[in-house]
DSSP file (Angstrom, degrees, kcal/mol; ACC not computed):
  #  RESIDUE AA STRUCTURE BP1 BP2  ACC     N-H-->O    O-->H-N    N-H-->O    O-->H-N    TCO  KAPPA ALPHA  PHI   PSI    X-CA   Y-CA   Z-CA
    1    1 A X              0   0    0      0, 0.0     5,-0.2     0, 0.0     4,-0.2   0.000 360.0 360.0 360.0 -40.7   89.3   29.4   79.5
    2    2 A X    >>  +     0   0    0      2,-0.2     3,-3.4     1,-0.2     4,-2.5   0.992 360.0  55.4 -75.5 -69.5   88.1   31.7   76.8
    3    3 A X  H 3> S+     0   0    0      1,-0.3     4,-2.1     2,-0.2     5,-0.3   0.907 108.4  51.5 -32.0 -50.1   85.8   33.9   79.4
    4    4 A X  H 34 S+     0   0    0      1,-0.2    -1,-0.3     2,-0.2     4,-0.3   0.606 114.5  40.2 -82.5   2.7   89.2   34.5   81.7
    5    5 A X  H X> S+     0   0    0     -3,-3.4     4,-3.8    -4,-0.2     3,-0.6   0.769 118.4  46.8-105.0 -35.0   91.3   35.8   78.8
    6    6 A X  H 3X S+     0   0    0     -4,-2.5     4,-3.1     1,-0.3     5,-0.3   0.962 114.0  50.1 -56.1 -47.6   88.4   37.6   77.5
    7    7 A X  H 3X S+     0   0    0     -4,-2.1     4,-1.6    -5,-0.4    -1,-0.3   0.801 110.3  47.1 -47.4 -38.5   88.0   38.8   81.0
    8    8 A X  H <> S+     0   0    0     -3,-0.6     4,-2.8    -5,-0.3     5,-0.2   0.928 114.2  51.1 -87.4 -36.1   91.7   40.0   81.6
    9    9 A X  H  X S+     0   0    0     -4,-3.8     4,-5.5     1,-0.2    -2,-0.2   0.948 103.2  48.7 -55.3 -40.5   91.5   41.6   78.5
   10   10 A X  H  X S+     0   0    0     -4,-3.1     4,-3.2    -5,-0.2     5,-0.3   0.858 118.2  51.9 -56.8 -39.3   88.3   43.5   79.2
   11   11 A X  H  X S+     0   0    0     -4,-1.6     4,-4.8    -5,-0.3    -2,-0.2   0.986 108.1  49.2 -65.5 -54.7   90.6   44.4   82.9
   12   12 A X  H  X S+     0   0    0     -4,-2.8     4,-1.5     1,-0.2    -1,-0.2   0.933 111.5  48.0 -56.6 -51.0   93.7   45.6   81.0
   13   13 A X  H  X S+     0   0    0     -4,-5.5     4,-3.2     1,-0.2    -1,-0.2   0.852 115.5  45.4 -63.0 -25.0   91.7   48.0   78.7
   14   14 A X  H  X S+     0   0    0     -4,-3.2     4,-3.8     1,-0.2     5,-0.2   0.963 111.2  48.3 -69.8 -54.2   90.0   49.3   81.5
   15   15 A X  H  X S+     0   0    0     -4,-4.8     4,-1.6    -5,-0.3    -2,-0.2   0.770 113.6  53.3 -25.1 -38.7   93.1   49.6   83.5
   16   16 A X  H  X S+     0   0    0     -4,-1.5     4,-1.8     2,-0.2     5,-0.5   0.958 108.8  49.0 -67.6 -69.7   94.5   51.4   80.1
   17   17 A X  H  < S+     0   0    0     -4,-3.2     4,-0.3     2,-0.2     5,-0.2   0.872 109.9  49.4 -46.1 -42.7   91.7   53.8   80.0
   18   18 A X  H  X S+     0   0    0     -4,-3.8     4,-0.7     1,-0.3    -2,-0.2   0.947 110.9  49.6 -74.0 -35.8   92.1   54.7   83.6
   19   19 A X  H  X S+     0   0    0     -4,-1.6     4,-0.6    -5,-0.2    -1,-0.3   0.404 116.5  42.6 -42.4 -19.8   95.8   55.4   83.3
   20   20 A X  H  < S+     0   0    0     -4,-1.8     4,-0.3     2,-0.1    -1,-0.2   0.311 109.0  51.5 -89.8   1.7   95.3   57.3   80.6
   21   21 A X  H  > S+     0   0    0     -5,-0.5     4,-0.7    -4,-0.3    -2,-0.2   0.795 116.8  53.0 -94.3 -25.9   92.2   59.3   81.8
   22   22 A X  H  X S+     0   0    0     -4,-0.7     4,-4.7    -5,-0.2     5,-0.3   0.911 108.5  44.8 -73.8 -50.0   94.9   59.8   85.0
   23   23 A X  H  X S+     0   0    0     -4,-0.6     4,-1.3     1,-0.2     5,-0.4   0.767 101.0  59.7 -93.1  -1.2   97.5   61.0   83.4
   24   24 A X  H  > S+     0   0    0     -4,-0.3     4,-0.6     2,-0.2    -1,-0.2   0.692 110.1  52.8 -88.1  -9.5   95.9   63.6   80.9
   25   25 A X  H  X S+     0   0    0     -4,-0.7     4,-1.5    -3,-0.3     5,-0.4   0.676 106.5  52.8-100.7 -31.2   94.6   65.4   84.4
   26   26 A X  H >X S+     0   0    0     -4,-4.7     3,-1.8     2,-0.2     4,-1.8   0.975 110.1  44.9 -68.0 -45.4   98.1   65.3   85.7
   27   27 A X  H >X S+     0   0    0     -4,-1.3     3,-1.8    -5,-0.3     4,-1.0   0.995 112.8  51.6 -51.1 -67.4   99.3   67.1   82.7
   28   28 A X  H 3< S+     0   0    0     -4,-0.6    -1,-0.3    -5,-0.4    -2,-0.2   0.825 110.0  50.1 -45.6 -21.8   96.3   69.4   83.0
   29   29 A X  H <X S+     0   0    0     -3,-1.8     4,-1.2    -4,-1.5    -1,-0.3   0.599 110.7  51.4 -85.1 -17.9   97.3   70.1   86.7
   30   30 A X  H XX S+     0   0    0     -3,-1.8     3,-4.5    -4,-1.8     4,-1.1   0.877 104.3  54.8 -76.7 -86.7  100.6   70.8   85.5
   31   31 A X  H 3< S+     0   0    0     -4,-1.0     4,-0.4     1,-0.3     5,-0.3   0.689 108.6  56.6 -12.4 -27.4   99.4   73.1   83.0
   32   32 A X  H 3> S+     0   0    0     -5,-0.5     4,-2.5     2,-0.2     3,-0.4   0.842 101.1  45.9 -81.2 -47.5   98.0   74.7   85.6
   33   33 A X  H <X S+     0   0    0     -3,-4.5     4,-2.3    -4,-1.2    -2,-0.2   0.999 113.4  53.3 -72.6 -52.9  100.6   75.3   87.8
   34   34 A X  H  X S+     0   0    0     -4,-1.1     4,-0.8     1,-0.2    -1,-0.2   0.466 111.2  42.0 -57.8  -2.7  102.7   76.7   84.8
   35   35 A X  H  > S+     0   0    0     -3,-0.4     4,-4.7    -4,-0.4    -1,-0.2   0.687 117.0  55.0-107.7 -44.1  100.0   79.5   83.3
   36   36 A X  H  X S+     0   0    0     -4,-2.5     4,-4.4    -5,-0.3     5,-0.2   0.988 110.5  47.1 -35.5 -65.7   99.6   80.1   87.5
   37   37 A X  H  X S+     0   0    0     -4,-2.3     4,-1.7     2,-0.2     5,-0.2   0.943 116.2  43.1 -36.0 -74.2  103.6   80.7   87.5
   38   38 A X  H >X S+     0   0    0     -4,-0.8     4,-1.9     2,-0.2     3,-0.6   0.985 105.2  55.6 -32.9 -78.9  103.3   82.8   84.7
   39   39 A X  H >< S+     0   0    0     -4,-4.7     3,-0.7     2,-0.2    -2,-0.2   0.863 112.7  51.0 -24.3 -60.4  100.2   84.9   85.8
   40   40 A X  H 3X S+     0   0    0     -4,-4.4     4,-0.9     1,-0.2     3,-0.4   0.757 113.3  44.3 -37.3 -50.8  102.5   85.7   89.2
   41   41 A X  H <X S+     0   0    0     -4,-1.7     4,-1.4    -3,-0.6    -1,-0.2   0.568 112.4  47.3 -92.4 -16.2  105.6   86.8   87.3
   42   42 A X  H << S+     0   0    0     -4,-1.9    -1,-0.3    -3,-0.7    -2,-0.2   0.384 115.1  51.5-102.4  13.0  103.9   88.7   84.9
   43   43 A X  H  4 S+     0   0    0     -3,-0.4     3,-0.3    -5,-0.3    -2,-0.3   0.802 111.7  44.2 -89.3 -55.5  102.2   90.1   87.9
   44   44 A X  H  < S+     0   0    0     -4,-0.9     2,-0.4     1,-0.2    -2,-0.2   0.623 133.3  14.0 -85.4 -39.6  105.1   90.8   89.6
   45   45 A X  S >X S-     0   0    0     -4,-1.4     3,-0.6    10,-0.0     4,-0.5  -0.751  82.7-158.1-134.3  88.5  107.3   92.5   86.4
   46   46 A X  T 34 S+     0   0    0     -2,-0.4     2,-0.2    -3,-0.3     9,-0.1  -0.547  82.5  21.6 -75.5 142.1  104.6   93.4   83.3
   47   47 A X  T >> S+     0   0    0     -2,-0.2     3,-2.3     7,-0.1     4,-1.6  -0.563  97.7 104.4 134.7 -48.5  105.8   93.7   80.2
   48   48 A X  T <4 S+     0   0    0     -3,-0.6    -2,-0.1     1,-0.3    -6,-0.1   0.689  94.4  29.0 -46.0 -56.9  109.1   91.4   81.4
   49   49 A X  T 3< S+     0   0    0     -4,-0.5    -1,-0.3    -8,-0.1    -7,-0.1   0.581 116.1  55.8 -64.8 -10.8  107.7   88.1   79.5
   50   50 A X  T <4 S+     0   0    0     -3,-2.3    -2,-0.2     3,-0.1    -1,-0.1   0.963 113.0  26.2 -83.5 -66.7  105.7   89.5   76.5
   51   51 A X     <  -     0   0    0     -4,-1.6    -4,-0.0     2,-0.2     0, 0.0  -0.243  67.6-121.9-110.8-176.5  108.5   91.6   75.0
   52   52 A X  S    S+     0   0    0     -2,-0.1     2,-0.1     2,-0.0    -1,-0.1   0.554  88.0 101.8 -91.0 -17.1  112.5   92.2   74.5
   53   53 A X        -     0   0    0     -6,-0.1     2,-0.4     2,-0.0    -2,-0.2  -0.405  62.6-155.4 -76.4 141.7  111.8   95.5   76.1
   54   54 A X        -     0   0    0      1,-0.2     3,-0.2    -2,-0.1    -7,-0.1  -0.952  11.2-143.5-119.3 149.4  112.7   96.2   79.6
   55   55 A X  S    S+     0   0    0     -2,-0.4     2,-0.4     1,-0.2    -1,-0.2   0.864  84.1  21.7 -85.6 -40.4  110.9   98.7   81.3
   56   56 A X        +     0   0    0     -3,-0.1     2,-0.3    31,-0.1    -1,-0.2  -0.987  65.6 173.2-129.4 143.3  113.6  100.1   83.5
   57   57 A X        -     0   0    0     -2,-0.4    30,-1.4    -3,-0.2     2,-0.2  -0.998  24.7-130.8-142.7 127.1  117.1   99.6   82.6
   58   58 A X  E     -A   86   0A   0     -2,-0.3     2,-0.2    28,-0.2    28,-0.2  -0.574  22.3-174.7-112.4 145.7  120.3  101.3   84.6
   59   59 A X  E     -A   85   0A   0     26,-0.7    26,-0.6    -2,-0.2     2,-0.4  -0.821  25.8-113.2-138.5 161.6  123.1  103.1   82.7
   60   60 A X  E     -A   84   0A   0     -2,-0.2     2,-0.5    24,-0.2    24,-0.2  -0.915  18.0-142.5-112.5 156.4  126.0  104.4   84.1
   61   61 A X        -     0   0    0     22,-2.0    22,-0.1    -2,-0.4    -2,-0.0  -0.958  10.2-167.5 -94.3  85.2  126.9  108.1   84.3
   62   62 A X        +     0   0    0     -2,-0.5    -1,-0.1     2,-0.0    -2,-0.0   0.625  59.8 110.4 -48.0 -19.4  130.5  109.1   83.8
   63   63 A X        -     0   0    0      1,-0.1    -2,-0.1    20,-0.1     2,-0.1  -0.224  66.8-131.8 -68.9 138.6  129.5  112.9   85.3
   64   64 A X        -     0   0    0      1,-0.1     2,-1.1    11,-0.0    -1,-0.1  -0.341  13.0-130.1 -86.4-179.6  131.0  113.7   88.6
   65   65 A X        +     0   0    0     -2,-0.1     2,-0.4     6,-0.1    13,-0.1  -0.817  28.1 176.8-124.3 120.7  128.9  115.0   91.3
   66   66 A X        +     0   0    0     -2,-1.1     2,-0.3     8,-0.1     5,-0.1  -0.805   7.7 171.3-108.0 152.1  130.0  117.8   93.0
   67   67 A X        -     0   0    0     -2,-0.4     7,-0.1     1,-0.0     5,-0.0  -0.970  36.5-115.0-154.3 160.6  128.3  119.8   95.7
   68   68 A X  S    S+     0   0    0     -2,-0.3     3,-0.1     1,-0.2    -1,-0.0   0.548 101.4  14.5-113.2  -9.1  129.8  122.6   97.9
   69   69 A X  S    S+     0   0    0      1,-0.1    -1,-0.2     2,-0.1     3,-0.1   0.313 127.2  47.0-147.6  18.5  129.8  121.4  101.3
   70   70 A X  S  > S+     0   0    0      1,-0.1     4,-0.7     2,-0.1    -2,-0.1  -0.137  72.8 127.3-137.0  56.7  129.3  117.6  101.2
   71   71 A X  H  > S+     0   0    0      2,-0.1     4,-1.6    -5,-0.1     3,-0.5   0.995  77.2  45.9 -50.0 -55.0  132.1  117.0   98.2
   72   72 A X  H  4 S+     0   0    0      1,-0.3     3,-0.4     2,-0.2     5,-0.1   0.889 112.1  44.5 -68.6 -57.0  133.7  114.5  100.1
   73   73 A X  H >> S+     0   0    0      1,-0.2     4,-2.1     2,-0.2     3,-0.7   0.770 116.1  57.2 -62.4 -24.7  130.6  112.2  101.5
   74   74 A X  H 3X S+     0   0    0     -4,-0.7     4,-3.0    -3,-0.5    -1,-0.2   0.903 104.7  39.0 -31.0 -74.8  129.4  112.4   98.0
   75   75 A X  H 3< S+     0   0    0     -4,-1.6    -1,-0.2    -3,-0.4    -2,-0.2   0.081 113.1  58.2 -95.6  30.4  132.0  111.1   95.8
   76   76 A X  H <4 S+     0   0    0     -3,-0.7     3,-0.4    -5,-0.1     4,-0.3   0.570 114.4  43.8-103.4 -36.2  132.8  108.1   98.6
   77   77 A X  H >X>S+     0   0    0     -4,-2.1     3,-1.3     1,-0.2     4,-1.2   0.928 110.6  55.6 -39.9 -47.6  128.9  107.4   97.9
   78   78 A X  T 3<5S+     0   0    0     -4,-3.0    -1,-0.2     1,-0.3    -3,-0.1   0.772 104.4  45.9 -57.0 -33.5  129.8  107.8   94.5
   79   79 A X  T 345S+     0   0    0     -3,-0.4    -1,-0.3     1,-0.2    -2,-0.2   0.219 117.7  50.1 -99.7  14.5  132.7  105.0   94.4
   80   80 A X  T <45S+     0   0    0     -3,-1.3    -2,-0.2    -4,-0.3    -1,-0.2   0.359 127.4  16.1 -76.2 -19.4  130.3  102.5   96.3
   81   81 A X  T  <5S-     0   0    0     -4,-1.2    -3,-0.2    -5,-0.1    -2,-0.1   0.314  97.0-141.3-136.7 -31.1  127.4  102.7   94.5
   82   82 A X      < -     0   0    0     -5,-1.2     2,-1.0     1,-0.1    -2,-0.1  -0.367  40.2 -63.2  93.9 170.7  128.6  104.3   91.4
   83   83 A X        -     0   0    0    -22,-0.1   -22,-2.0    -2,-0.1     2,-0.7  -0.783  63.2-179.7-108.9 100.4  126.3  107.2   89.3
   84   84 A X  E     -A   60   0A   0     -2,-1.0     2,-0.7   -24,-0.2   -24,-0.2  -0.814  20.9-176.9 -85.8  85.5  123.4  105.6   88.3
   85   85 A X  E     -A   59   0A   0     -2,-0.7   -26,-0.7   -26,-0.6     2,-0.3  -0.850  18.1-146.1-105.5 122.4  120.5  106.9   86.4
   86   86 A X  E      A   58   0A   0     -2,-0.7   -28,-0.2   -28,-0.2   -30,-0.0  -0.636 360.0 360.0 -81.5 122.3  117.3  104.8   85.7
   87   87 A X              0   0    0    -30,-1.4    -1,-0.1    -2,-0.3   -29,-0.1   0.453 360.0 360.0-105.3 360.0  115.7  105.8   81.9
């Protein structure tokens, strides 16, 4: 009787250990994917995660645009898209 409990114990702690040995490599695969994720996006826009600064940022332009033989197609561009200048 004393060998089987000792015995189920000896099972559970291994069991314990391998469930924990399991789940610190999911975490670490997780971790993985999230620094990956990161790496992509900062791949894809730099600067966009590091800092508050954005590298391009759109303002609008009250000036009209005039031109001397396409006024018209001009300012219908203009009231679709709006006047836009990237700094």
């Amino acid at each position: 009787m004393l060998d089987s409990i000792e015995l189920s114990v000896r099972k559970v702690s291994a069991l314990k250990e391998e469930h924990e040995t399991y789940v610190e490599r999911v975490e670490e695969w997780e971790a993985q994917i999230r620094e990956r994720e990161v790496r992509e996006k900062r791949r894809i826009a730099p600067g966009y995660l590091d800092t508050d600064q954005r590298l391009l940022v759109p303002t609008r332009v009250d000036t009209p645009v005039v031109s001397s033989n396409g006024a018209e197609d001009s300012t219908g561009m203009d009231r679709t898209f709006g006047n836009m200048r990237v700094q």
